[in-house]
C-alpha positions as CSV (number, residue, x, y, z in Angstrom):
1,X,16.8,-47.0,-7.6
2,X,16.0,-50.5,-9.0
3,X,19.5,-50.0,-11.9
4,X,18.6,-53.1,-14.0
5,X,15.0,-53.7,-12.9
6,X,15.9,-56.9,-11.6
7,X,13.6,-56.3,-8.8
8,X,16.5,-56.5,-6.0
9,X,18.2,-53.0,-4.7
10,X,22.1,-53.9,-4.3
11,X,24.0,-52.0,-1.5
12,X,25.6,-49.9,-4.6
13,X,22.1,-49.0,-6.1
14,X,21.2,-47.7,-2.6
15,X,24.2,-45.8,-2.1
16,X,24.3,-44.2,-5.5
17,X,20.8,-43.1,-4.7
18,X,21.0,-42.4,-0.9
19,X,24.5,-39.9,-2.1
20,X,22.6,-37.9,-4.9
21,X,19.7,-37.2,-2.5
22,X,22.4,-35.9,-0.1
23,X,23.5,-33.6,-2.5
24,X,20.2,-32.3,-3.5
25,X,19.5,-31.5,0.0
26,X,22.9,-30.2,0.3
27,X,22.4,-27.5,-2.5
28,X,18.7,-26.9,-1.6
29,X,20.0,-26.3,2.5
30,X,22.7,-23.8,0.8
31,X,20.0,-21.8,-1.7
32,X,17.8,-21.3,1.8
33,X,20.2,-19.8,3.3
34,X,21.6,-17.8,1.2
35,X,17.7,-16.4,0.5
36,X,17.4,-16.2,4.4
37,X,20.5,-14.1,4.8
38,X,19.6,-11.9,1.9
39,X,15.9,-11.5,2.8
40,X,17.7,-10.6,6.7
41,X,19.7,-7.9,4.8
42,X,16.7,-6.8,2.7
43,X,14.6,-6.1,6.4
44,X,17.2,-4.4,7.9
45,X,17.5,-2.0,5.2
46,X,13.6,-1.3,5.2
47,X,13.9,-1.2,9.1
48,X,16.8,1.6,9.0
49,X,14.6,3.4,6.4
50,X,11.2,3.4,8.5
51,X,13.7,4.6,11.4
52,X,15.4,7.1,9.3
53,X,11.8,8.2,7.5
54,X,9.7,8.9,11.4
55,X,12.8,11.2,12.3
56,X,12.2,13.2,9.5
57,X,8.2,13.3,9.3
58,X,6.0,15.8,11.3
59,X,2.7,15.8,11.8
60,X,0.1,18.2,11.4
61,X,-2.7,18.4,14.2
62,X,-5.1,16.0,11.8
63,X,-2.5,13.2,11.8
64,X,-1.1,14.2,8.3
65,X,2.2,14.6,7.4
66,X,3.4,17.8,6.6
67,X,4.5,18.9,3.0
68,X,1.5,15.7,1.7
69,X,-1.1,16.5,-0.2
70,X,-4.8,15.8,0.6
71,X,-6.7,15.3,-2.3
72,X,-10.6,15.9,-2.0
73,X,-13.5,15.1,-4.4
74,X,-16.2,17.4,-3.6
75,X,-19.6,15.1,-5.2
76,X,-23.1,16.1,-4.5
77,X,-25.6,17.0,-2.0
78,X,-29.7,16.6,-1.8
79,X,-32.5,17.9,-0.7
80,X,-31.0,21.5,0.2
81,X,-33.2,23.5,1.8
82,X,-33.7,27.8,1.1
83,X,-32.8,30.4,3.1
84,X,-34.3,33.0,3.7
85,X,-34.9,34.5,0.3
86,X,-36.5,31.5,-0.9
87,X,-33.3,31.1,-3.3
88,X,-31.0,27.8,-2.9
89,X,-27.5,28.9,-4.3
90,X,-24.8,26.6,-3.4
91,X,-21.9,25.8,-2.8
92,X,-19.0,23.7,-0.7
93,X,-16.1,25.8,0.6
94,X,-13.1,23.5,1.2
95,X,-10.3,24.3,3.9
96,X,-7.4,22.5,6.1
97,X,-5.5,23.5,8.7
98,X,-5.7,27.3,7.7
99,X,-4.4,26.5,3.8
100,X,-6.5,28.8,1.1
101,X,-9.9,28.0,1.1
102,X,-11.3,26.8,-2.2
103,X,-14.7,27.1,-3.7
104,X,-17.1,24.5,-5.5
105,X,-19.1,26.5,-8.4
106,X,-22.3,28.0,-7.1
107,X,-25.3,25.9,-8.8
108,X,-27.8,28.5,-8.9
109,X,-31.6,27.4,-7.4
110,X,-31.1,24.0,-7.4
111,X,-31.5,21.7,-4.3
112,X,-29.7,18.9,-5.3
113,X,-26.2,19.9,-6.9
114,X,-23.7,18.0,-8.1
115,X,-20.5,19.4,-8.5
116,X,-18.0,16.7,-9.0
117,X,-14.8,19.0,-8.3
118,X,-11.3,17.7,-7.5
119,X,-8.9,20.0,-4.8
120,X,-5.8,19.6,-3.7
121,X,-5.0,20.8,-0.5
């Protein structure tokens, strides 16, 4: 502020400095709402959508949209017991909703299978 470091601030100096600052402010008040009309816009547009997008979803009777996709990783199991034969053979059989029903491979006598098969439903 101090122009030639003389250590005194003339009423010039200070209104030089005091009139920059007041346009700095001026441009930065501007820029913010410009940003907060455009981020306005920007959530109107994604509100309209959300709107637009629940009018056109259905629900199945598990909560998922109809026409998705549920993707399921069928991993392991332990400690199987036998049935009657004395012979553990298994496997996972994996349905929704009354779609096909798909099959894990059958891991002949063994109680603890791991299968590690991806369905899409």
């Amino acid at each position: 502020m101090d122009k030639n470091h003389d250590g005194l601030i003339t009423i010039e100096e200070f209104i030089r400095v005091y009139l920059e600052a007041d346009e700095v402010l001026k441009r930065k008040i501007e820029t913010s709402k410009q940003n907060k009309d455009y981020f306005r816009r920007q959530h109107e547009e994604n509100v309209k959508k959300s709107e637009e997008a629940k009018l056109s979803e259905r629900l199945n009777s598990y909560g998922i949209m109809e026409g998705s996709f549920v993707h399921v990783t069928v991993v392991a199991a332990r400690d199987l017991t036998s049935g009657l034969t004395g012979v553990v053979d298994p496997y996972v059989e994996v349905t929704l909703d009354g779609a096909q029903a798909l099959k894990t491979n059958v891991i002949n006598d063994n109680p603890d299978p791991t299968w590690n098969e991806k369905f899409t439903l």
